[in-house]
MARPADREN-897729 format. One record per residue (C-alpha): x, y, z. Coordinates in steps of 0.2 Angstrom, whole numbers, padded with zeros to 4 digits, always signed. Last residue first. Layout:
# residues N
XYZ;...
END
This chain:
# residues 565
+0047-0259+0134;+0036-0253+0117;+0021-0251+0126;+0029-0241+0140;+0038-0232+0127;+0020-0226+0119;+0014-0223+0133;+0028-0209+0138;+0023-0201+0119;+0005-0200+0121;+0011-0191+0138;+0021-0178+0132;+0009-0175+0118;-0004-0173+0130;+0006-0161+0140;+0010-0150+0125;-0008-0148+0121;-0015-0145+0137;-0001-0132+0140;-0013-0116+0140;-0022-0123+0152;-0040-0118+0156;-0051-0125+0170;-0066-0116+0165;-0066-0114+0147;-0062-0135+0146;-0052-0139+0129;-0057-0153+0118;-0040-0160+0111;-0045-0172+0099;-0033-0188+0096;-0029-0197+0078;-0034-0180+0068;-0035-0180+0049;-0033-0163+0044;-0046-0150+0037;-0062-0154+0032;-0065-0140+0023;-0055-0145+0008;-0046-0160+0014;-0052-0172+0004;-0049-0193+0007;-0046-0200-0010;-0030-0213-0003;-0017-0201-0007;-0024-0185+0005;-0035-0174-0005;-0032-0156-0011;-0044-0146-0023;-0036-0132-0031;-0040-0113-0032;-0045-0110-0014;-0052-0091-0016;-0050-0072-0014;-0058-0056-0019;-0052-0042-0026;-0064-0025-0025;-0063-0015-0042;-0082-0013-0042;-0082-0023-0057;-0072-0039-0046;-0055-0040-0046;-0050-0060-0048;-0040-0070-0034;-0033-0088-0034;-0027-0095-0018;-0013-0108-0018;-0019-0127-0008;-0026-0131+0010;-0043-0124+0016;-0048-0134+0028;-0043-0122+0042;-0039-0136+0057;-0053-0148+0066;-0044-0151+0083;-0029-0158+0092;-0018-0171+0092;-0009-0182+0076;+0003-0196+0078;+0017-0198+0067;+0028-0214+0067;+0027-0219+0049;+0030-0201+0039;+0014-0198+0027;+0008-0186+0043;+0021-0175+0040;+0018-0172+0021;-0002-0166+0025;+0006-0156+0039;+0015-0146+0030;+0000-0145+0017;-0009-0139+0030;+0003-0124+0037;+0003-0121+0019;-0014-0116+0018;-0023-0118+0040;-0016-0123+0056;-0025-0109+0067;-0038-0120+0070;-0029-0132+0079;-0012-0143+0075;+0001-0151+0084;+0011-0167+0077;+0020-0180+0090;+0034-0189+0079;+0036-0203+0090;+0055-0211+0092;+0064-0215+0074;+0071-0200+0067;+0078-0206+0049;+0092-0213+0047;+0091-0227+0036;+0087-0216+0022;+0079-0220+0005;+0071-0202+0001;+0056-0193+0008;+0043-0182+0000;+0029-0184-0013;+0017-0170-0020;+0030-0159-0025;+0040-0167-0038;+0056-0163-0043;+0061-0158-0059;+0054-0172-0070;+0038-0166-0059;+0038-0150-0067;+0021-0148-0063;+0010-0162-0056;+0001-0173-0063;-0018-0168-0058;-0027-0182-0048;-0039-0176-0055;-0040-0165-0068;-0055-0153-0068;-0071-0146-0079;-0083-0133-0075;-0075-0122-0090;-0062-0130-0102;-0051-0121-0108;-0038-0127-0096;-0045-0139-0085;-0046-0132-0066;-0034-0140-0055;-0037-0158-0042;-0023-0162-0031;-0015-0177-0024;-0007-0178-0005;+0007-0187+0003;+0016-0199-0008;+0029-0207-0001;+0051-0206-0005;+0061-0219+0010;+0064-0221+0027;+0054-0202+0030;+0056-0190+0046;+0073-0182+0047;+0078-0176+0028;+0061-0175+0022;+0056-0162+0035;+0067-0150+0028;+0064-0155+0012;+0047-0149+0016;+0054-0131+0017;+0055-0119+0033;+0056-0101+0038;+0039-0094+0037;+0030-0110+0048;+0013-0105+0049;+0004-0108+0067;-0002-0124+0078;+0007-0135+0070;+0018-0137+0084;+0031-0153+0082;+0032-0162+0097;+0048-0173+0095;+0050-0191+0105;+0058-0206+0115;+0075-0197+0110;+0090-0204+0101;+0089-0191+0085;+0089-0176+0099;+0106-0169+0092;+0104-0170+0075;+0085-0167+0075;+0089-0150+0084;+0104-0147+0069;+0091-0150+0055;+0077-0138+0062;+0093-0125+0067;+0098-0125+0050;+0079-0125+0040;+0075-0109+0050;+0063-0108+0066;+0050-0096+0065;+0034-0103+0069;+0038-0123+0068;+0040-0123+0087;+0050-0138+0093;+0048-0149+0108;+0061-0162+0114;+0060-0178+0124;+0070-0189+0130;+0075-0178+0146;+0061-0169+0147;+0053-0153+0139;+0069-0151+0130;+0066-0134+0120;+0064-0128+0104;+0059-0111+0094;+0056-0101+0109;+0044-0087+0109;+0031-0100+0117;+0017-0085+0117;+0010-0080+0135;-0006-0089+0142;-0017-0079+0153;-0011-0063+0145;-0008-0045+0152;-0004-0029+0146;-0004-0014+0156;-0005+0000+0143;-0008-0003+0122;-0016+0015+0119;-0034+0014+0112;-0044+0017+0097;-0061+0014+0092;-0066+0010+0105;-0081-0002+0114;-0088+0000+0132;-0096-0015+0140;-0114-0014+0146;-0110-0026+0158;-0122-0040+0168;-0115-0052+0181;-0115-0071+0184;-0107-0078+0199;-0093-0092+0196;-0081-0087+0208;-0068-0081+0195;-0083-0070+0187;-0098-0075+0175;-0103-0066+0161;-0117-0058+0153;-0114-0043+0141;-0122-0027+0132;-0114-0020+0121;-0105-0003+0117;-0098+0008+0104;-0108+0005+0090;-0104-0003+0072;-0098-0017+0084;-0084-0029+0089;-0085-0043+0103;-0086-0057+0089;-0073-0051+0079;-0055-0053+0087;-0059-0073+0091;-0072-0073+0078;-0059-0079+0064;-0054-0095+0076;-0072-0097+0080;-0076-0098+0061;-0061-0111+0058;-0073-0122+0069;-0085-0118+0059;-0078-0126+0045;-0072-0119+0025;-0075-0101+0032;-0082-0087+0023;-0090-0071+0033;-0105-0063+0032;-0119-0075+0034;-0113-0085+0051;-0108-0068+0058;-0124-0059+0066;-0137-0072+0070;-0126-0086+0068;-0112-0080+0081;-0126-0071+0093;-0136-0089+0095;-0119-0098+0096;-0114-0087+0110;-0131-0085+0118;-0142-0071+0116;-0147-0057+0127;-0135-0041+0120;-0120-0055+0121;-0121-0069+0133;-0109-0082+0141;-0094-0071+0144;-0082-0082+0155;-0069-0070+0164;-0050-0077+0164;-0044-0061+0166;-0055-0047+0172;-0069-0034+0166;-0076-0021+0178;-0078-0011+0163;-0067+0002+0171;-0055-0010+0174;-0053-0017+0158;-0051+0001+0151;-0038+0005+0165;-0029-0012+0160;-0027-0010+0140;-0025-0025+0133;-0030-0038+0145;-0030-0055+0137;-0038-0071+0139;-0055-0066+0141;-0063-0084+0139;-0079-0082+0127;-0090-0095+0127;-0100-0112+0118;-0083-0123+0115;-0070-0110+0120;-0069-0093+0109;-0053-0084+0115;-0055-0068+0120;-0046-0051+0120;-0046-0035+0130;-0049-0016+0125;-0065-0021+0117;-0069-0015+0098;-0079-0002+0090;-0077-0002+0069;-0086-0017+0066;-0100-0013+0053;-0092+0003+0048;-0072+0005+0045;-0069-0014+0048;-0081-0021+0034;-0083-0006+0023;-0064-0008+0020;-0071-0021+0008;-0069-0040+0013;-0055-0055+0008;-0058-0070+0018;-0060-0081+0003;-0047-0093+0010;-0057-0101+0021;-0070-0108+0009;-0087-0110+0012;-0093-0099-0006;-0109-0093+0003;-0099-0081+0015;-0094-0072+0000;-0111-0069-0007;-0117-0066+0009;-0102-0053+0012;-0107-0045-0007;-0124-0041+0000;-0117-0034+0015;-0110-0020+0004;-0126-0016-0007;-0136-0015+0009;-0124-0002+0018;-0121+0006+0002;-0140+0009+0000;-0153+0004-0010;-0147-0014-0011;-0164-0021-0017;-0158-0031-0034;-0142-0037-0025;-0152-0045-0011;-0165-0053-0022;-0151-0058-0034;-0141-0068-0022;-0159-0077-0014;-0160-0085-0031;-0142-0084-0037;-0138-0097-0022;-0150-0110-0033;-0136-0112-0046;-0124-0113-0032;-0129-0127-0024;-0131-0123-0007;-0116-0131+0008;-0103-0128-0005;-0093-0144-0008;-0095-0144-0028;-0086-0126-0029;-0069-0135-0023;-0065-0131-0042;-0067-0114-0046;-0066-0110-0063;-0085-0111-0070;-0099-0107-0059;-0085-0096-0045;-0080-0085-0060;-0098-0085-0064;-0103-0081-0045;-0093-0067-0045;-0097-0057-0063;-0115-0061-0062;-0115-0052-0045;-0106-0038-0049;-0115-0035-0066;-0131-0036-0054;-0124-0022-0044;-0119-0013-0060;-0138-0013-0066;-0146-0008-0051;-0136+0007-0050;-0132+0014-0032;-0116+0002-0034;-0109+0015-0046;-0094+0009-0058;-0087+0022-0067;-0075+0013-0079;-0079-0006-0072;-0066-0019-0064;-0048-0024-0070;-0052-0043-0073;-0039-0045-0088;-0028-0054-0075;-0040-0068-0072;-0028-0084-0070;-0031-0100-0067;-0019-0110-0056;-0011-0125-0066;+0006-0121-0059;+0018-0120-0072;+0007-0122-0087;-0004-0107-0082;-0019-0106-0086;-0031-0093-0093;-0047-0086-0090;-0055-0069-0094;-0046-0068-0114;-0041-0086-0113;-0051-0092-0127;-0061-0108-0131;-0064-0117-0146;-0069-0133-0137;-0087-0130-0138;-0102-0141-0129;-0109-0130-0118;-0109-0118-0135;-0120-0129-0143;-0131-0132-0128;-0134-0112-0127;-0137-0114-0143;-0151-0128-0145;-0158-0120-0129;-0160-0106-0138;-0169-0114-0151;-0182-0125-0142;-0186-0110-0133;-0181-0105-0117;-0192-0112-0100;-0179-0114-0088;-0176-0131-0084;-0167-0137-0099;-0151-0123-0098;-0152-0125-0079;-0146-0142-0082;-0129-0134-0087;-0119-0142-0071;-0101-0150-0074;-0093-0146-0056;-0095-0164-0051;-0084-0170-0068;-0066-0172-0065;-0056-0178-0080;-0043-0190-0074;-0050-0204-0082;-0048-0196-0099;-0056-0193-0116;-0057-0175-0120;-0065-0170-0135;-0072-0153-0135;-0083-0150-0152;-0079-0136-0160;-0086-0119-0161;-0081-0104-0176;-0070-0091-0172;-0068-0076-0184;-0087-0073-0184;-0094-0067-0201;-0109-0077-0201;-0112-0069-0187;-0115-0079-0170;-0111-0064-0157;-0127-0057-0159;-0137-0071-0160;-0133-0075-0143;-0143-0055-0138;-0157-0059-0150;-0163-0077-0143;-0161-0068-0124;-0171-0053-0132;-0185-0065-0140;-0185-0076-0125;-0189-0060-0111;-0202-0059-0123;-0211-0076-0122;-0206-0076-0102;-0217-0063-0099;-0213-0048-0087;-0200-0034-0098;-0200-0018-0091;-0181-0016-0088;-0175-0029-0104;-0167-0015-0112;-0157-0010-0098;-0150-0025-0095;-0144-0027-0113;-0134-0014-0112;-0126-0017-0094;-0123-0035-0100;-0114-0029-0116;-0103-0016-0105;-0097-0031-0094;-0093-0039-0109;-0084-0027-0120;-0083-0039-0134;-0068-0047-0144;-0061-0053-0129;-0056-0071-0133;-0070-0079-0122;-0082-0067-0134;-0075-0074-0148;-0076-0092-0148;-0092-0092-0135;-0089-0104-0118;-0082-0091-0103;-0092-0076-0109;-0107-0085-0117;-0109-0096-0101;-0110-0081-0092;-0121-0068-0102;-0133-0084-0103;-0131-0088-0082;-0136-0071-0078;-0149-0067-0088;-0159-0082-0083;-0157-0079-0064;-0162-0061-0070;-0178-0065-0077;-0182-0076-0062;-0179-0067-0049;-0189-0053-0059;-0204-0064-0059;-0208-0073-0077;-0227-0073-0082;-0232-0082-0093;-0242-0075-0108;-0258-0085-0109;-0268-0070-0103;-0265-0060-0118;-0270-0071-0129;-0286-0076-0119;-0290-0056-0124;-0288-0058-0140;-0298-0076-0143;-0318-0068-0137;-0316-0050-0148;-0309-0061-0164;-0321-0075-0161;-0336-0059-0159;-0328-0050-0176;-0329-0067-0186;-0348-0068-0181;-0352-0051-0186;
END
């Protein structure tokens, strides 16, 4: 009888003891096995396994489970599935032994945090450690160091209705991102702790609408430029209305600096040169956050703006509601009407586009436009202009038609580093090289222009950039500045400098990010912080001038010769 009442009293304290795992939780834990098993394992990075349909196998058979103790036993049955006796691959210590080796992405702490078993973690570690790695998901290339992920072809059948594939989504992102993506360290959340809130959304995205923004805040949370990439969902629902005029964001308001289509504009009582200050109630940097800040990626806010500038007064509906303030500084209320479509008719512009590639703007100075010029009229304006007090170069765009060497034949006395680079680690996850050698460098090498030359342009090299300078635009610029009489003017440019990388997700969506990390030669990055900037240019909404910029070049550069005389 006694042995019956200790069997009665320990069963049910048995049962309590389990501890409990939320479903956050349960799936944070799936997520980051299933991915360090696909990027780390000997046979699965070699694409022995269909992954993605192992997740979706495995997901469905942990559906009901709520204690940590079993969710173990399946995690500690699903590694020991790929470790057969029998496996072709076996793992191997990695061994590099380098002062280039770049470390700030290396993060497995999550494998001691979480409440595994002794022997799981014991693998998981194991396989952290592993230097038989394949390229099946990710490969190098030798030539450009850029990781690869061309056996991404997305999911037979994909259905985001499906819990199970949206999670496969999610994993398949942010472990791309965990283990490949070098600029990762500079997000503003670390990303272990992003798959918190990330799963929470995916998890609940009953409807295509949820399911869609979801992947915008997962995007949005990577804080890189480049990743701009959205679904057609973005423009064809969200912001599918938009105004028959244009704006320009201008410290905390909106400048209408275009008119579009004028009878539209008119019959929304809408002018040039109008100061929107409100949209539906809310301030410009109140409305930004509130509807923008979460759903797109940008290395800088000030990059945002430049994105917002054909955003921020689009809708899913075809009108807001807006406050603004006329020539003669009185403020009125508009419910401003939105279209999807309308005919181009009357157009107007406060400030029309420098359509020349060059020009004199005085007599010993000369302005060029790096837009579309070619490599033989760049070299033939130096030519002629190499006695003047000054060039202004314009930045503020992406030069299509030029090379460095183009600059390196005008602007440098002799050969200068101007930027190092940090690339992914070939078969080895979370890893990087920096500063990275770069390739072909017995060729030529990229990262350093200039050549002894005594005739190189001598006057002020004025360089313009602004939040439009942004890729190649800011590796331009990166060379330019190595040159020993540039000054730089203006503001806070794209931050997002080197190639992009791009994957296709399950849901066959491609998406887009900065694959190397660029700093300027004495450590400085540039990855979201864009280019150095010796002058900001603040402009004033009010008094507008479109020729603010070439003005104060001109200026910086008449000083200068005073100075020097």
């Amino acid at each position: 009888m006694l042995k019956k009442a200790i069997i009665l009293f320990l069963f049910p304290f048995v049962i309590y003891s389990q501890t409990k795992v939320s479903q956050t939780e349960k799936y944070k834990q799936i997520g980051l096995v299933w991915g360090l098993l696909k990027y780390h394992h000997p046979d699965i990075s070699r694409g022995m396994y269909n992954w993605d349909l192992e997740l979706i196998s495995f997901l469905d058979s942990i559906n009901h489970i709520e204690e940590q103790e079993k969710l173990n036993t399946k995690l500690n049955s699903f590694i020991s599935k790929y470790n057969k006796a029998t496996t072709k691959h076996k793992t191997i210590s990695l061994k590099i032994d380098s002062e280039k080796i770049f470390r700030k992405n290396f993060n497995y702490d999550w494998i001691d945090e979480f409440a595994f078993t002794p022997e799981i973690k014991s693998k998981l570690t194991k396989l952290k450690n592993n230097g038989n790695i394949g390229d099946y998901y990710a490969s190098s290339s030798k030539l450009t160091k850029m990781i690869s992920f061309s056996n991404e072809k997305g999911f037979p059948n994909f259905n985001a209705k499906l819990k199970n594939h949206r999670l496969l989504e999610l994993y398949s992102y942010w472990n791309i991102i965990q283990y490949w993506n070098v600029n990762k360290y500079l997000t503003d959340i670390n990303w272990v702790d992003a798959l918190d809130e990330l799963i929470k959304n995916f998890v609940n995205a009953n409807t295509i609408e949820e399911y869609e923004i979801s992947k915008l805040n997962m995007f949005a949370l990577l804080n890189d430029s480049h990743s701009y990439k959205t679904s057609t969902y973005f423009y064809e629902s969200l912001f599918k209305y938009s105004p028959a005029f244009g704006i320009k964001i201008i410290n905390d308001s909106l400048l209408v600096t275009s008119i579009y289509n004028k009878t539209l504009a008119e019959n929304n009582n809408i002018n040039l040169g109008e100061i929107i200050v409100k949209i539906n109630n809310q301030n410009i940097p109140d409305y930004i956050k509130t509807n923008f800040s979460n759903l797109i990626s940008v290395s800088n806010e000030t990059y945002l703006k430049h994105r917002l500038n054909r955003l921020i007064l689009r809708n899913s509906s075809d009108s807001l509601k807006v406050h603004s303030l006329d020539k003669n500084g009185n403020l009125k209320e508009t419910k401003l009407k939105l279209f999807k479509s309308f005919k181009i008719d009357g157009y107007k512009t406060l400030a029309k586009p420098e359509k020349t590639n060059w020009k004199k703007v005085s007599s010993k100075i000369t302005y060029i436009n790096l837009a579309n010029i070619n490599s033989k009229e760049f070299s033939k304006v130096f030519k002629e202009n190499e006695n003047d007090d000054g060039i202004i170069l314009d930045l503020r765009n992406y030069p299509r038609n030029l090379k460095l060497k183009d600059f390196s034949k005008h602007l440098f006395p002799e050969k200068k580093e101007f930027i190092k680079i940090l690339t992914p680690l070939d078969k080895a996850p979370s890893l990087g090289e920096y500063p990275a050698s770069a390739p072909l460098k017995f060729i030529s090498n990229p990262f350093e222009i200039g050549k002894r030359n005594s005739n190189y342009f001598k006057g002020k090299i004025i360089l313009l950039v602004n939040r439009q300078t942004g890729s190649m635009a800011e590796y331009f610029g990166m060379a330019i500045q190595q040159s020993p009489n540039c000054i730089t003017i203006g503001e806070q440019t794209m931050g997002a400098v080197m190639n992009i990388t791009s994957a296709i997700l399950p849901d066959k969506q491609e998406f887009y990010f900065t694959g190397i990390g660029a700093f300027y030669p004495n450590g400085d990055m540039v990855q979201r912080k864009g280019l150095y900037i010796d002058y900001y240019i603040k402009e004033s909404i009010k008094n507008y001038d479109s020729k603010l910029y070439i003005d104060k070049a001109i200026k910086i550069i008449k000083e200068n010769k005073h100075l020097q005389n």
